[in-house]
N, C-alpha and C positions, 0 to 999 in steps of 0.2 A: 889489782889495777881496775879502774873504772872502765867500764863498757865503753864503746863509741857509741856515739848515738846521732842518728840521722832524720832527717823531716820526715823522707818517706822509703818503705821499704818495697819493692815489688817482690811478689813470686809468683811462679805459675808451673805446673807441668809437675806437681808432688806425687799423683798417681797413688794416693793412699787407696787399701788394700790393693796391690800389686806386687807381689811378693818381689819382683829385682828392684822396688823402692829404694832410694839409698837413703833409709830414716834417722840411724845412727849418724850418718855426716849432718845433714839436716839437723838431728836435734841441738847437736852440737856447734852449728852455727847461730841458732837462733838463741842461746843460750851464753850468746858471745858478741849480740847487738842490740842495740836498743832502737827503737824507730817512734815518730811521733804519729805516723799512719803506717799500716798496713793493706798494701793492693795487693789481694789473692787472686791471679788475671787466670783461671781457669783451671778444671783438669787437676782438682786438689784431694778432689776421692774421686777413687774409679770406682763408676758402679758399673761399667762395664765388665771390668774382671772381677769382681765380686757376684755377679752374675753370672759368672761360666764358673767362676770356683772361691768359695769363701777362703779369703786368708786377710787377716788381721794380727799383730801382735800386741802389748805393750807399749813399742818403742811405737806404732804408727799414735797408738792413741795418744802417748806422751807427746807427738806433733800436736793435734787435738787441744790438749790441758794446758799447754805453751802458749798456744794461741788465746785462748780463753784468758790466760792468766794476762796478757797479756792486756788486752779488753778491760779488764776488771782494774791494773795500773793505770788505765789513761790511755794506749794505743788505740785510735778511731781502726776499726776493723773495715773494709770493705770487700767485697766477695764476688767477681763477675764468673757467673756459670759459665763451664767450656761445655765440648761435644760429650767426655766422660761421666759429668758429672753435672750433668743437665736440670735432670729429676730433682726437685731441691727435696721430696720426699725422702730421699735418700740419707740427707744431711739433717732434719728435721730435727732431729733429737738433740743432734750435737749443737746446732747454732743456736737453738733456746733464743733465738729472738735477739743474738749478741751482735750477730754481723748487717752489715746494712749490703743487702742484696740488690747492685742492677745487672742488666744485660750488656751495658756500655754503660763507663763512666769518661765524664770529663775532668780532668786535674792538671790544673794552673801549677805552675811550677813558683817556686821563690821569686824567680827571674819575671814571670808574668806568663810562662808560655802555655799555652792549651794544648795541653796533650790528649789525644784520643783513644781511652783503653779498652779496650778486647781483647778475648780470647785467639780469634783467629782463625775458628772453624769456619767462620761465613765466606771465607774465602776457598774455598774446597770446592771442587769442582769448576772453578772460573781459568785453570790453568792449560796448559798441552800438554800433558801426561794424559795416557791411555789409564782406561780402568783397567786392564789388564796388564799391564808395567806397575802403577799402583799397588795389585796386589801383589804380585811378587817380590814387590819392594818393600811393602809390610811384611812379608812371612820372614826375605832375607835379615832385613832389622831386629825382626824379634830373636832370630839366632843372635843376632851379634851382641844384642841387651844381653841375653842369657851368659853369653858369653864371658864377656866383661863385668856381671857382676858374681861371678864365680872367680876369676880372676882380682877381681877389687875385695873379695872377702878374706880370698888368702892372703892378697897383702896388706890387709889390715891385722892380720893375724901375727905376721912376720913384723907388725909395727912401722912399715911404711906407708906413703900418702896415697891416698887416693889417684889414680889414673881414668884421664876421661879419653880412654882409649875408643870409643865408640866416631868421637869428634873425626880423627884426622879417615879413620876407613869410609864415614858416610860420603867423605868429602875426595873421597878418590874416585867414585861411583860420578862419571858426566850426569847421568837422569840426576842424579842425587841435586847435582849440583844447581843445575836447570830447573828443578824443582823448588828449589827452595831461594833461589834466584827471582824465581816468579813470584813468588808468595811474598817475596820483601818488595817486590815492586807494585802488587797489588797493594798491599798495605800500605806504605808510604804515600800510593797515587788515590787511594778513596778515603785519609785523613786529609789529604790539602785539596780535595775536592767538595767537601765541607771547610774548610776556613781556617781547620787547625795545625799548629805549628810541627806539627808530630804525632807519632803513633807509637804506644807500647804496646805488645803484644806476646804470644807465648804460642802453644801449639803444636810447632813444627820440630822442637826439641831443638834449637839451632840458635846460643846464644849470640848476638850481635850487636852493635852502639854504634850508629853512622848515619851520615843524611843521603838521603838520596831525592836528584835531582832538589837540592832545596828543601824538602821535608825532612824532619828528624827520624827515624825507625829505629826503633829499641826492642829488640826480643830478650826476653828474662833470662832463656834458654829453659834450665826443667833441674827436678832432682831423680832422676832415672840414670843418664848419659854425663852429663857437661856439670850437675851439679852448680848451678851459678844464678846468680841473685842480680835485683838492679836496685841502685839505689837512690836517693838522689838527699846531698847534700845541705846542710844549711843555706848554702848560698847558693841552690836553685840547682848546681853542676851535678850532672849524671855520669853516674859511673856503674861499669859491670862488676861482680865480687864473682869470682873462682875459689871453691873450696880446694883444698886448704888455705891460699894465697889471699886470705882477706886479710890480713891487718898490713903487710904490703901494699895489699891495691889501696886500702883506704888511705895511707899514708901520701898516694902520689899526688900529686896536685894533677886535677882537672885540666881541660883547655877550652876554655869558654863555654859554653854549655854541654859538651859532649866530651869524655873522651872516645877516641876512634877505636874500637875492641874489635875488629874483625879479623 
């Protein structure tokens, strides 16, 4: 069967070398769509964790080779640096001059609408969370990643789908919630504070498609946790993809420029 193919593809939050990466789901999705652009909105190598501990496989590099390949068919590649993967030395070797590197991009949709992309780290620190809730709220989550991809190995092992079991726990956590409550509000209020219809974004691990107050906010969500992609349509309409559930969701019809995914 022929691929679908879409105008533009977002991802963010791949966390290559990070060993609870979910690169197998990943390669496997990318190997199952075709895109006329490609927006890599941050955090697609960690050189973070590559710096406290190398780990690389194969499958992360075949993310890598995918992408490239990708570039070399026709897909206009573009590439906004996050917090992890800042250093673009890091990436030097790999991107050979393939991808077109900004800090913030702006991208018009079919529709006409200006979207304003980033990572999402500039918003860090603008919030009410304590530095000391902060951290303990990174240490708790990194058990919980650990967690859930020891559990998502085995049940891939046993031939069942993938579970983004991390989703419904972060979001039982009130800070959790307020947290990331805030971050969708900052974001949605400093893209229509410049003039744009909307914000895509990534970072927080937290995929989402909905307007707030009048601004469009899109987070890609990541392939760590939620596993989910944003896409957007020939005819301009955005929609979230959940792995496994992509050829379902691409199947649904839109509703006007957004569907509502929260």
């Amino acid at each position: 069967m022929a691929k679908p193919t879409v105008r533009t593809l977002f991802l963010s939050d791949i966390h290559l070398g990070f060993r609870h990466a979910r690169v197998r789901e990943l390669n496997e999705f990318l190997h199952g769509i075709e895109a006329q652009s490609i927006v890599l909105v941050g955090d697609i190598v960690d050189a973070l964790s590559l710096a406290r501990r190398a780990f690389w496989t194969a499958e992360h590099t075949q993310v890598v080779r995918t992408l490239l390949a990708c570039q070399r068919a026709g897909t206009r590649l573009i590439y906004i640096p996050g917090n992890h993967d800042a250093s673009l030395a890091v990436l030097a070797g790999m991107l050979q001059g393939q991808f077109e590197v900004h800090r913030e991009w702006v991208h018009r949709t079919a529709r006409g609408a200006r979207l304003l992309v980033l990572h999402g780290d500039q918003f860090d620190g603008l919030g009410s969370c304590p530095r000391w809730l902060n951290r303990l709220g990174n240490t708790l989550h990194g058990g919980i990643v650990a967690v859930s991809h020891g559990v998502n190995n085995v049940r891939r092992m046993l031939g069942k789908p993938y579970w983004a079991m991390c989703e419904p726990m972060k979001l039982s956590f009130t800070a959790s919630v307020r947290y990331i409550s805030e971050f969708e509000q900052l974001a949605a209020r400093h893209a229509a504070r410049f003039g744009y219809d909307g914000v895509v974004c990534g970072h927080i691990h937290r995929a989402n498609l909905c307007h707030i107050d009048g601004t469009l906010y899109a987070n890609t969500g990541d392939w760590v946790e939620s596993c989910s992609a944003l896409i957007e349509t020939s005819r301009g309409e955005l929609k979230l993809l959940r792995w496994p559930n992509v050829t379902q969701s691409l199947s649904q019809p839109a509703d006007g420029l957004i569907a509502d995914a929260a």
